[in-house]
C-alpha positions in Angstrom: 160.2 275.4 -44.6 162.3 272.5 -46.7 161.6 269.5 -46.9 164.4 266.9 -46.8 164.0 263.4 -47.6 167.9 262.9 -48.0 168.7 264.4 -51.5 169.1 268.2 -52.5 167.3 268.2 -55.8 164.6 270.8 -54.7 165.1 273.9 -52.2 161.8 274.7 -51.6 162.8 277.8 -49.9 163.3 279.5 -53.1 159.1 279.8 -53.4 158.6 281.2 -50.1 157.8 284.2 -50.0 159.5 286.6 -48.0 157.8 288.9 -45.5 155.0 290.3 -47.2 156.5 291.1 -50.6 156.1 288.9 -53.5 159.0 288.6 -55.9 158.5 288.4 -59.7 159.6 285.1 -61.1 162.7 287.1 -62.6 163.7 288.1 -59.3 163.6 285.0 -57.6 165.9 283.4 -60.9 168.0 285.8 -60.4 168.2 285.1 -56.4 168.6 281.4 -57.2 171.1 282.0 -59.8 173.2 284.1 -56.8 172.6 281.1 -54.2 174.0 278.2 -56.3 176.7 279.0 -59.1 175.9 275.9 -61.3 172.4 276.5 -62.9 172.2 278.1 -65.5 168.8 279.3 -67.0 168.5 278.7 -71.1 165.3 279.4 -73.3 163.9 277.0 -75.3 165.3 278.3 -78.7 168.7 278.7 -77.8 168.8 275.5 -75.9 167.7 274.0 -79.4 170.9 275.8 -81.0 173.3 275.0 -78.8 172.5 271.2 -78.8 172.2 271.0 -82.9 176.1 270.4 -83.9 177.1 272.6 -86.8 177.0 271.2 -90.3 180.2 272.4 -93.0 178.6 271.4 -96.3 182.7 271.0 -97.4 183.4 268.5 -94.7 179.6 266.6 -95.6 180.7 266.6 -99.1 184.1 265.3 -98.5 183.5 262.5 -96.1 180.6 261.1 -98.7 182.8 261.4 -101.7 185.5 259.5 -99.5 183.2 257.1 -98.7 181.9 256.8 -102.4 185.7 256.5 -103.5 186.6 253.7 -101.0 183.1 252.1 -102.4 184.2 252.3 -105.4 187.7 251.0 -104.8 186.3 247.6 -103.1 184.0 246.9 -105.7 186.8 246.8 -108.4 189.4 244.7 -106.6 186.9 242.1 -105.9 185.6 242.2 -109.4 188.8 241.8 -110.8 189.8 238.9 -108.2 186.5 237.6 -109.1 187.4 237.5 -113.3 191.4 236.9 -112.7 189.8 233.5 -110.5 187.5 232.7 -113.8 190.2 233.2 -116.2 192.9 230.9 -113.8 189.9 228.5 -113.9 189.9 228.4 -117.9 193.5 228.3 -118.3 194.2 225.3 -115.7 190.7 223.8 -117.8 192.5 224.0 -120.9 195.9 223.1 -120.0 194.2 219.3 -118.7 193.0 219.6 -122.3 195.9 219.8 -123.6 197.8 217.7 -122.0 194.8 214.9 -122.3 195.1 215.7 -126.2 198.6 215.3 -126.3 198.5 212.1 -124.9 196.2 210.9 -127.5 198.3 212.3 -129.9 201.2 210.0 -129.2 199.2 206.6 -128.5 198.0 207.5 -131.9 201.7 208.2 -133.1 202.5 204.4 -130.9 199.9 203.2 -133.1 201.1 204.0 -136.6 204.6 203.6 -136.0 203.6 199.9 -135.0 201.8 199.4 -138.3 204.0 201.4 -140.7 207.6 199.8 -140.1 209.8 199.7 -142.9 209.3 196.2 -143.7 205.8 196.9 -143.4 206.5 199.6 -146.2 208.4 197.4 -148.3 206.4 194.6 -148.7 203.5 196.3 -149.7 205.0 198.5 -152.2 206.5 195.3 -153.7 203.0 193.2 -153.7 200.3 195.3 -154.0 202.0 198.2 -156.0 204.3 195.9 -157.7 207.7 198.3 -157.5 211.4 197.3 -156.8 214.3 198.8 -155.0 216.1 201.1 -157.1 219.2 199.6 -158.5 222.2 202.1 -159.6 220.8 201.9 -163.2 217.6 203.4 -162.3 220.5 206.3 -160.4 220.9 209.4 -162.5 223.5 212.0 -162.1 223.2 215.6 -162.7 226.3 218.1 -162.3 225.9 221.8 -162.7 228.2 223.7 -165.2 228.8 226.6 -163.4 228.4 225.6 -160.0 227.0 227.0 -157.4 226.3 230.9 -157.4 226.0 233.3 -154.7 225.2 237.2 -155.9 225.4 240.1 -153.0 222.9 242.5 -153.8 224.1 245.8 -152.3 221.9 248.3 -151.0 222.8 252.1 -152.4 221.5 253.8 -149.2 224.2 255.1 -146.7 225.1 253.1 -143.7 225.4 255.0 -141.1 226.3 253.9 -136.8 222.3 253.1 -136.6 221.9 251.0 -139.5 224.7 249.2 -138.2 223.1 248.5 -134.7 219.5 247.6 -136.8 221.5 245.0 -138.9 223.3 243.6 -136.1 220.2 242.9 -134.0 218.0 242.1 -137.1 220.8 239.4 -137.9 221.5 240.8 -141.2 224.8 242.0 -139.9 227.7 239.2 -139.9 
């Protein structure tokens, strides 16, 4: 006695009982089991175990100190982005400085130059200080006796192919 109602999910048949005799509920699992290949009876407990996915503490410990590397990795290139931006800011900052200094520097220089000219120069050392060009009376001559001396001091240590090379780069070498 089945009932249809146009899907297979129950076959009722299976609780019947059979001519008299009453079948244990092992017998008639194991009747099932033999009618249709594809269920398969699982307790509770292993049912749990087979569903839980096994956990390698080596592969858990890798992964997160992967993870904590990569982290870690990020963090540093931005930071350093982050103070390389900041120190590009303070250079192009003091270079605007610079260059605004500079240009105060020489309107300053324009500015002097236009007050101290050499006539400028003159007649002021000649009124208000009261001096006078020199004349070639006021010229003065000195010659040396001996003329002009040079003295090589020699140095008493070896010289060797490497002393050589270090005086030719220092410049001492002619």
């Amino acid at each position: 006695m089945g009932f249809d109602n146009g899907s297979e999910a129950y076959d009722l048949s299976l609780f019947e009982e059979t001519a008299g005799i009453s079948m244990s509920s092992a017998e008639k699992r194991s009747k099932k089991r033999k009618k249709s290949g594809k269920i398969i009876s699982i307790s509770k407990g292993s049912s749990a175990k087979a569903q839980r996915r096994k956990k390698n503490p080596l592969m858990i410990f890798s992964v997160t100190l992967l993870t904590v590397l990569v982290a870690a990795v990020a963090i540093t290139i931005v930071q350093f982005n982050a103070e390389l931006n900041e120190v590009n800011d303070m250079i192009q900052q003091e270079n605007a400085r610079l260059g605004e200094l500079q240009n105060e520097q020489a309107q300053y220089r324009l500015t002097i130059d236009s007050f101290m000219t050499d006539d400028f120069v003159r007649d002021y050392a000649e009124t208000k200080l009261g001096m006078v060009p020199a004349g070639n009376a006021q010229k003065r001559f000195i010659s040396l006796s001996d003329g002009d001396k040079g003295e090589i001091l020699s140095d008493e240590t070896t010289s060797n192919v490497f002393t050589a090379m270090m005086d030719a780069f220092s410049g001492a070498f002619l």
